[in-house]
C-alpha positions in Angstrom: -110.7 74.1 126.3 -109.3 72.6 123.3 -106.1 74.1 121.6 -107.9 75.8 118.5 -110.2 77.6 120.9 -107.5 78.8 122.9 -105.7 80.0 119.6 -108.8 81.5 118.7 -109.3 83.6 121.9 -105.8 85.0 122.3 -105.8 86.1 118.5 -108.9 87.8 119.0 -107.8 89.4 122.1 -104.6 90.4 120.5 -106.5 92.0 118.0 -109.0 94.0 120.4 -106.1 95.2 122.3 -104.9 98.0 120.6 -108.1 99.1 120.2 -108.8 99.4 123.5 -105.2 100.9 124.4 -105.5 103.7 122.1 -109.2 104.6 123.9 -107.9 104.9 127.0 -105.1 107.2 125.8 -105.5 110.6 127.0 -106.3 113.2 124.4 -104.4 115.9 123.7 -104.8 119.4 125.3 -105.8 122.3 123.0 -104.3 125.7 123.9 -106.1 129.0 122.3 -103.6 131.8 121.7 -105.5 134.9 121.6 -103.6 138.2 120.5 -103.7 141.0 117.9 -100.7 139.7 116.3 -99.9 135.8 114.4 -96.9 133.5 114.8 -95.5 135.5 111.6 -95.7 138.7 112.6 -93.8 139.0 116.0 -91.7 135.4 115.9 -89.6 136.2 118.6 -92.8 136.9 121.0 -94.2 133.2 119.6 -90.9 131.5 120.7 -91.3 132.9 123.9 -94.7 131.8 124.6 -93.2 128.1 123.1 -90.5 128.3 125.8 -92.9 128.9 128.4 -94.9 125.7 127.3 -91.7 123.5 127.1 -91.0 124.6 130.2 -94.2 123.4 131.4 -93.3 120.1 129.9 -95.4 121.1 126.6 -93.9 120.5 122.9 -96.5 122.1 120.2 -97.5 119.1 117.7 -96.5 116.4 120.1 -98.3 116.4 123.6 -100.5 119.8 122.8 -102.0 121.5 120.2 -102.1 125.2 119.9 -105.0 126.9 118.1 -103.8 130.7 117.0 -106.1 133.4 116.6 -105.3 136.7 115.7 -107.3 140.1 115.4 -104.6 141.8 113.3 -105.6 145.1 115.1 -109.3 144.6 114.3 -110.2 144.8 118.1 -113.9 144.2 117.2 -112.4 140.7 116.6 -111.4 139.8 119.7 -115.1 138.5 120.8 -115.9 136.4 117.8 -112.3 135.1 118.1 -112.5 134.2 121.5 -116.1 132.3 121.5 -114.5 130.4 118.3 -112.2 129.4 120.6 -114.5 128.6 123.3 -116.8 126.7 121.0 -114.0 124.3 119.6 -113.1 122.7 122.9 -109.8 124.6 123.5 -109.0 123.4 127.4 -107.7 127.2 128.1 -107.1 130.4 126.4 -104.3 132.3 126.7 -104.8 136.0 125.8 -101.7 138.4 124.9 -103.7 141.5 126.1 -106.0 143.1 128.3 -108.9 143.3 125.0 -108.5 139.4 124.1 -108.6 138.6 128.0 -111.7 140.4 128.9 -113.1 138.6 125.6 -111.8 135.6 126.7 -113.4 135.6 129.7 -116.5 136.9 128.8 -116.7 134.1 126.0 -116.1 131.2 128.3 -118.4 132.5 131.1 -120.9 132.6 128.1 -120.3 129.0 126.9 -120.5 127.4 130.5 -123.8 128.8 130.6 -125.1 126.9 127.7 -123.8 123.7 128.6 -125.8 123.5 131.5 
């Protein structure tokens, strides 16, 4: 192998690997917060539920990603909120009440069924 072929194929490896490091990176998880109230309404309930992730080795906006949904007391919400969640890939759902975890379940029971 002459020197400018060598040359060649490192630079070109060099190139392709970030590429391929940044494929193999795991993605992020997505956690749905289901509840009747948002991050602005009750802050000291939202820093509790943070604590309880960053105790679990979680930091919001770093290593997961935390989709909020809130009914603001519409409890006819709670359904269409849930399969929204369901739909956009969220890897669990964590429900604030009784209402939002019955729809939570019923929502993901619903979307394992049409994947297979």
């Amino acid at each position: 192998m002459r020197r400018r072929e060598f040359i060649t194929l490192l630079g070109s490896t060099a190139a392709a690997w970030p590429i391929g490091a940044r494929a193999q990176q795991a993605a992020v998880p997505v956690v749905g917060y289901l509840g009747i109230a948002s991050p602005e309404d009750v802050p000291d309930r939202f820093a509790g539920f943070r604590s309880g992730l960053g105790e679990s080795g979680f930091r919001e906006g770093e290593n997961v990603t935390v989709e909020y949904r809130a009914t603001k007391g519409q409890f006819d919400r709670f359904s269409e909120y849930a399969a929204e969640l369901a739909r956009s890939g969220a890897n669990i759902i964590f429900a604030a009440d009784n209402v939002g975890a019955l729809a939570a379940k019923a929502a993901t029971t619903a979307s394992r069924r049409q994947v297979r």
